[in-house]
N, CA, C and O atoms as a GROMACS GRO file, in nm:
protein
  276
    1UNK      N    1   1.129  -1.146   1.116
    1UNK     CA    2   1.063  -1.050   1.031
    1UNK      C    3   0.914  -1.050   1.066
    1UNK      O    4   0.848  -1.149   1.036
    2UNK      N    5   0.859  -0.950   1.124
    2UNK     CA    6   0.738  -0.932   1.170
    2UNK      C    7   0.615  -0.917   1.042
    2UNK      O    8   0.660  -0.836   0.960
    3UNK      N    9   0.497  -0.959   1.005
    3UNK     CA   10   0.431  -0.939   0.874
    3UNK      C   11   0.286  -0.916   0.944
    3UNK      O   12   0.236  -0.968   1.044
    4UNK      N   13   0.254  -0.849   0.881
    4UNK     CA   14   0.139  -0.819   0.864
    4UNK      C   15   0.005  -0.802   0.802
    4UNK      O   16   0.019  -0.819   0.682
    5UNK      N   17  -0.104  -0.779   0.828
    5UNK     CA   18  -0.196  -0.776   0.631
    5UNK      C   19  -0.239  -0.601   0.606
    5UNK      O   20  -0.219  -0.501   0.675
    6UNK      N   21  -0.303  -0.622   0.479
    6UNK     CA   22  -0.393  -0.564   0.441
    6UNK      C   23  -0.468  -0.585   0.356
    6UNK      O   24  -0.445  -0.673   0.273
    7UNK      N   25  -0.603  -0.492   0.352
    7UNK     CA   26  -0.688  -0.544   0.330
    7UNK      C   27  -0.759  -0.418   0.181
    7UNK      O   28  -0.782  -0.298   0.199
    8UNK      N   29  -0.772  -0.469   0.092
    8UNK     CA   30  -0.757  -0.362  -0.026
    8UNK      C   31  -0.901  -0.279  -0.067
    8UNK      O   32  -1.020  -0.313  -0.067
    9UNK      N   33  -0.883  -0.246  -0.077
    9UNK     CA   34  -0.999  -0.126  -0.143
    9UNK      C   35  -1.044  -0.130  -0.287
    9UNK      O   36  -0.950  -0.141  -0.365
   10UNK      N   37  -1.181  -0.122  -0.350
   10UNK     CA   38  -1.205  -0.092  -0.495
   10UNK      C   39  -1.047  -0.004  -0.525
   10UNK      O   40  -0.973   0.060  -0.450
   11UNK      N   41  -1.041  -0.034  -0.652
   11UNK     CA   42  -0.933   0.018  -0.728
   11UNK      C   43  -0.802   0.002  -0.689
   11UNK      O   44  -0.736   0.056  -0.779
   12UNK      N   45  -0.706  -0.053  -0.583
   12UNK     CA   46  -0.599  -0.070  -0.534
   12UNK      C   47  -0.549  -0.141  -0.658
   12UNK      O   48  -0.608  -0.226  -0.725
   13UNK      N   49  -0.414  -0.082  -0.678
   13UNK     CA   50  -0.296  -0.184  -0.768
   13UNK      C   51  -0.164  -0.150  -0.617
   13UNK      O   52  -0.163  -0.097  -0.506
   14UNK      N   53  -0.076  -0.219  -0.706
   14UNK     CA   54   0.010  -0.297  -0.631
   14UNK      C   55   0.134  -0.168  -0.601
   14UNK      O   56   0.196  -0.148  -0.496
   15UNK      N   57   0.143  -0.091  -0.732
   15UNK     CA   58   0.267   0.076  -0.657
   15UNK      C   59   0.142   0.178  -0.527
   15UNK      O   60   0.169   0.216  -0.413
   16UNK      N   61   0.048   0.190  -0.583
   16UNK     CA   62  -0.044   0.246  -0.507
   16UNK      C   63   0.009   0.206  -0.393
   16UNK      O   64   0.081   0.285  -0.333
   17UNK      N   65  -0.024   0.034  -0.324
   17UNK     CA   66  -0.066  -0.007  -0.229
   17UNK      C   67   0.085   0.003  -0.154
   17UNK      O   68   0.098   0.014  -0.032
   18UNK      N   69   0.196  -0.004  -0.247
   18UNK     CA   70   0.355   0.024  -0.140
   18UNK      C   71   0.357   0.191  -0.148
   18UNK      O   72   0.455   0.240  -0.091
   19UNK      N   73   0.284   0.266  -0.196
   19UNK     CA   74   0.358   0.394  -0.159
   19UNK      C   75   0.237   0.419  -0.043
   19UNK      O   76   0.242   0.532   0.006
   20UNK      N   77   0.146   0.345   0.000
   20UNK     CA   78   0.048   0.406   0.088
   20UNK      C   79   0.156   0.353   0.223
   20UNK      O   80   0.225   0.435   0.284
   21UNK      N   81   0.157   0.257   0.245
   21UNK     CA   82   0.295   0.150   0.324
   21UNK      C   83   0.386   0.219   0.340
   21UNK      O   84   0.403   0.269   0.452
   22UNK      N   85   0.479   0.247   0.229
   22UNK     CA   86   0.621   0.271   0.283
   22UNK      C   87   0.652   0.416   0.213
   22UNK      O   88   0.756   0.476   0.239
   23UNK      N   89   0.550   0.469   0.119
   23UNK     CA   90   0.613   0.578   0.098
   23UNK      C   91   0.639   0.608  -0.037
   23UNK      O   92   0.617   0.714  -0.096
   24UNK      N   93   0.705   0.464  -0.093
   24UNK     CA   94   0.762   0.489  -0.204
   24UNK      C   95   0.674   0.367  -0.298
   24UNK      O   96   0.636   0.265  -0.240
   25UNK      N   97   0.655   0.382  -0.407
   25UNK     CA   98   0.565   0.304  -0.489
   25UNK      C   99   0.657   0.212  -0.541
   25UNK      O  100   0.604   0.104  -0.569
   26UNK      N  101   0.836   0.223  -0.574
   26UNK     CA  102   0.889   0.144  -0.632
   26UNK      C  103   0.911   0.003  -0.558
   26UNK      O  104   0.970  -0.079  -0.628
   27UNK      N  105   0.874  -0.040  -0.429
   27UNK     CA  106   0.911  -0.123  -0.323
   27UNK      C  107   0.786  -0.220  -0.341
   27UNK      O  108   0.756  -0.304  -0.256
   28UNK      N  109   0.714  -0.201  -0.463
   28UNK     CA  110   0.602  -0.276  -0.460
   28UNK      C  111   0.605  -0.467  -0.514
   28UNK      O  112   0.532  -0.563  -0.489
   29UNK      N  113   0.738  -0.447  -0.598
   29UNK     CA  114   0.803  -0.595  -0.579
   29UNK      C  115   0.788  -0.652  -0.417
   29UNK      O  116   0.721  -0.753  -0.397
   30UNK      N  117   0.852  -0.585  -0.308
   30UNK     CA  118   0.809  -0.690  -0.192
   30UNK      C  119   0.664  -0.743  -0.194
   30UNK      O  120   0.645  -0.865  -0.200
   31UNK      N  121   0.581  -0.674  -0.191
   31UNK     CA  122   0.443  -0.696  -0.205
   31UNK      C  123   0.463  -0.828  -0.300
   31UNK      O  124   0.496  -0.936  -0.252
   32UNK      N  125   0.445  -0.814  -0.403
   32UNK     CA  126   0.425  -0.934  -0.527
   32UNK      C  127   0.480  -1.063  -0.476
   32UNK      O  128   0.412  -1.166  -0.478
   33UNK      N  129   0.653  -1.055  -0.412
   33UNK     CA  130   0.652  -1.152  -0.344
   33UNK      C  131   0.636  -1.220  -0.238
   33UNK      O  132   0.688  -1.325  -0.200
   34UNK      N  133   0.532  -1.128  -0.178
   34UNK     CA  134   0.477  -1.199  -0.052
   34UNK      C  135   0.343  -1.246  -0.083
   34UNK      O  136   0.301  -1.335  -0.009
   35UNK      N  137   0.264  -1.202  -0.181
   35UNK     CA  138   0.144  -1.275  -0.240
   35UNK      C  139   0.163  -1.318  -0.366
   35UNK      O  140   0.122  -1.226  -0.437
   36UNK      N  141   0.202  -1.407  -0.435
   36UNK     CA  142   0.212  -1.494  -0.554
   36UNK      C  143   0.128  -1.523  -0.614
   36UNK      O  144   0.137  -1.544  -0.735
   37UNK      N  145   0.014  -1.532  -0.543
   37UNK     CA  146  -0.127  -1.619  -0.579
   37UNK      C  147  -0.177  -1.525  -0.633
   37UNK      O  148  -0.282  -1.555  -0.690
   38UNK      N  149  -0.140  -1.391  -0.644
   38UNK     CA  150  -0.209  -1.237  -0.637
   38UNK      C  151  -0.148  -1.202  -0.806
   38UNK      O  152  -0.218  -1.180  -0.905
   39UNK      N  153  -0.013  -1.204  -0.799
   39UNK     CA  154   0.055  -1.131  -0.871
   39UNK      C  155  -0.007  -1.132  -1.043
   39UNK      O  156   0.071  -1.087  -1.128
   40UNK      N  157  -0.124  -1.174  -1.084
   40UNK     CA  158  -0.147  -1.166  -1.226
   40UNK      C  159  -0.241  -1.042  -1.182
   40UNK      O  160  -0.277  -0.986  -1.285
   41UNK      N  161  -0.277  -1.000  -1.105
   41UNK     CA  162  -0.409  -0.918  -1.049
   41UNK      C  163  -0.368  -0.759  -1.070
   41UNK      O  164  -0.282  -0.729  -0.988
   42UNK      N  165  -0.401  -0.656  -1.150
   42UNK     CA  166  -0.353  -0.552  -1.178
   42UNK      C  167  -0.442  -0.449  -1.061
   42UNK      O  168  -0.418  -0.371  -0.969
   43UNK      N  169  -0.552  -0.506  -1.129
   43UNK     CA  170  -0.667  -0.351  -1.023
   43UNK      C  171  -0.725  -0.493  -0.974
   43UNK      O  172  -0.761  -0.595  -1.032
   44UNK      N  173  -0.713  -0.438  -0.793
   44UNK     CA  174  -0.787  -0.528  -0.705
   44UNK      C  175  -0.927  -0.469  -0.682
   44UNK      O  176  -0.945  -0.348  -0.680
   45UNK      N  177  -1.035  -0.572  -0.664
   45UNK     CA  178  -1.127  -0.508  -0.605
   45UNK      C  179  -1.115  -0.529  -0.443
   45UNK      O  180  -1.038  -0.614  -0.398
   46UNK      N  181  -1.207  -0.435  -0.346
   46UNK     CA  182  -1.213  -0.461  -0.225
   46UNK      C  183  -1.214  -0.602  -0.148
   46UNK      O  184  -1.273  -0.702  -0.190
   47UNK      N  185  -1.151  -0.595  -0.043
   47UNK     CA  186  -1.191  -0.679   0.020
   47UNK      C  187  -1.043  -0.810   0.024
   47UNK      O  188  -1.038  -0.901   0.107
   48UNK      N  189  -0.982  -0.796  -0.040
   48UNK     CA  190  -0.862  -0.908  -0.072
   48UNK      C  191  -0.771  -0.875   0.027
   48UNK      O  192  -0.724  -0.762   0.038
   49UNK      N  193  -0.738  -0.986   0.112
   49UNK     CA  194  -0.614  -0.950   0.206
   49UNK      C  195  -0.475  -1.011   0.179
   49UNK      O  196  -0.443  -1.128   0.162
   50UNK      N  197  -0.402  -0.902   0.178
   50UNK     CA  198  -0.245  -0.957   0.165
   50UNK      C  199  -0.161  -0.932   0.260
   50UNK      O  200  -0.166  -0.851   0.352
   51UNK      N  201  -0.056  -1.037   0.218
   51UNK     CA  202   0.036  -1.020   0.337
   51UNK      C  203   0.134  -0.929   0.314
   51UNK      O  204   0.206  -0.933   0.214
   52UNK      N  205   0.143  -0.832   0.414
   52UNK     CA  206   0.269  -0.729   0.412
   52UNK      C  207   0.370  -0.732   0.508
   52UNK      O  208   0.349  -0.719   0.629
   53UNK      N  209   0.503  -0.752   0.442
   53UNK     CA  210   0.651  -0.773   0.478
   53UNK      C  211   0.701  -0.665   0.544
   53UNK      O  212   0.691  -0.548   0.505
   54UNK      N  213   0.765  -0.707   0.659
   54UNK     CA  214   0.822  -0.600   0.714
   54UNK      C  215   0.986  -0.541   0.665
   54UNK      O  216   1.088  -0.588   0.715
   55UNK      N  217   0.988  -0.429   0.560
   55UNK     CA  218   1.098  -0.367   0.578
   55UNK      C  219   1.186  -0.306   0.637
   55UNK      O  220   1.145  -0.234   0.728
   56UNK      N  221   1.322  -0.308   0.613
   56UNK     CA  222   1.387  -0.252   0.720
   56UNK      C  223   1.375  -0.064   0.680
   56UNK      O  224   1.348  -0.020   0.568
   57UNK      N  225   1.400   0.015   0.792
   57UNK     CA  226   1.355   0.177   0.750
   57UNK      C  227   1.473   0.213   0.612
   57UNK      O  228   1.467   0.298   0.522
   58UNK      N  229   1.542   0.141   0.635
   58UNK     CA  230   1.675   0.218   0.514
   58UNK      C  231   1.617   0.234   0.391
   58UNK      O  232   1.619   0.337   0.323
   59UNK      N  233   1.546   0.091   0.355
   59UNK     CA  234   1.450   0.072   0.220
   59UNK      C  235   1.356   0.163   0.212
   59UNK      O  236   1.357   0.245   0.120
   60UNK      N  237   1.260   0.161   0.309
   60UNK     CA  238   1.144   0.243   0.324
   60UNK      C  239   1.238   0.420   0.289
   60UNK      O  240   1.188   0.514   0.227
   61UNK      N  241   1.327   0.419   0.329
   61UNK     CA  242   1.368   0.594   0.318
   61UNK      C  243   1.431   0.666   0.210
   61UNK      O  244   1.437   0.786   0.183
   62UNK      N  245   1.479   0.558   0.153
   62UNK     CA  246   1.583   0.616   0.064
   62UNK      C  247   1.546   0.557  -0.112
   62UNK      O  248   1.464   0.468  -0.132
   63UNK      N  249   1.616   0.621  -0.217
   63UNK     CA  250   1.529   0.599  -0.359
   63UNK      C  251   1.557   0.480  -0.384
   63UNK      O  252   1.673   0.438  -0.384
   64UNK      N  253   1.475   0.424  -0.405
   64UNK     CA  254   1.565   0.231  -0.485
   64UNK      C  255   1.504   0.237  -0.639
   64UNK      O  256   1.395   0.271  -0.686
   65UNK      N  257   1.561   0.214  -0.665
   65UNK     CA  258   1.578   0.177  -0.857
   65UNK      C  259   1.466   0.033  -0.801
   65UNK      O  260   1.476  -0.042  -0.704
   66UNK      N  261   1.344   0.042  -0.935
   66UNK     CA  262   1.310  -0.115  -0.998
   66UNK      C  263   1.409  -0.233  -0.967
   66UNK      O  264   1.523  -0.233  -0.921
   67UNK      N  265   1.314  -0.345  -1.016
   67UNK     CA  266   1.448  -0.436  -0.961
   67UNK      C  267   1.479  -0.488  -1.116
   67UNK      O  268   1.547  -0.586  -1.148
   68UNK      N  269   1.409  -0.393  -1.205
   68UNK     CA  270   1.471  -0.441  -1.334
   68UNK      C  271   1.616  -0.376  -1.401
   68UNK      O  272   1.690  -0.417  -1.490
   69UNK      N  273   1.618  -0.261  -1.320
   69UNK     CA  274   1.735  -0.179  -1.398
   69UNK      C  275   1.842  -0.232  -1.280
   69UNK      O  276   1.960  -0.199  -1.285
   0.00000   0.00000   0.00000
């Protein structure tokens, strides 16, 4: 699994930052669990780098339900 970062901007939250990524804002659980240390953090300010998980395209393409329902 190939990973990568990024690096956040004034005002970034965490659906923002997966629909800029993959498209879809609901995929933003991967995010959370690839930074832990992060996850109490609602609005980031600039400058914070996280690590981003490589999905496979099926996820990235198609609708996924929360992972609460």
């Amino acid at each position: 699994m190939a990973v990568s970062s990024y690096t956040t901007i004034q005002g970034d939250m965490w659906d923002t930052i997966a629909y800029r990524l993959w498209g879809n804002e609901m995929l933003f659980h991967h995010l959370l669990a690839s930074n832990p240390s992060y996850r109490n953090m609602v609005i980031f300010p600039s400058g914070i780098t996280l690590t981003i998980p490589s999905l496979s395209t099926e996820l990235t393409t198609k609708a996924v339900d929360p992972p609460w329902k």
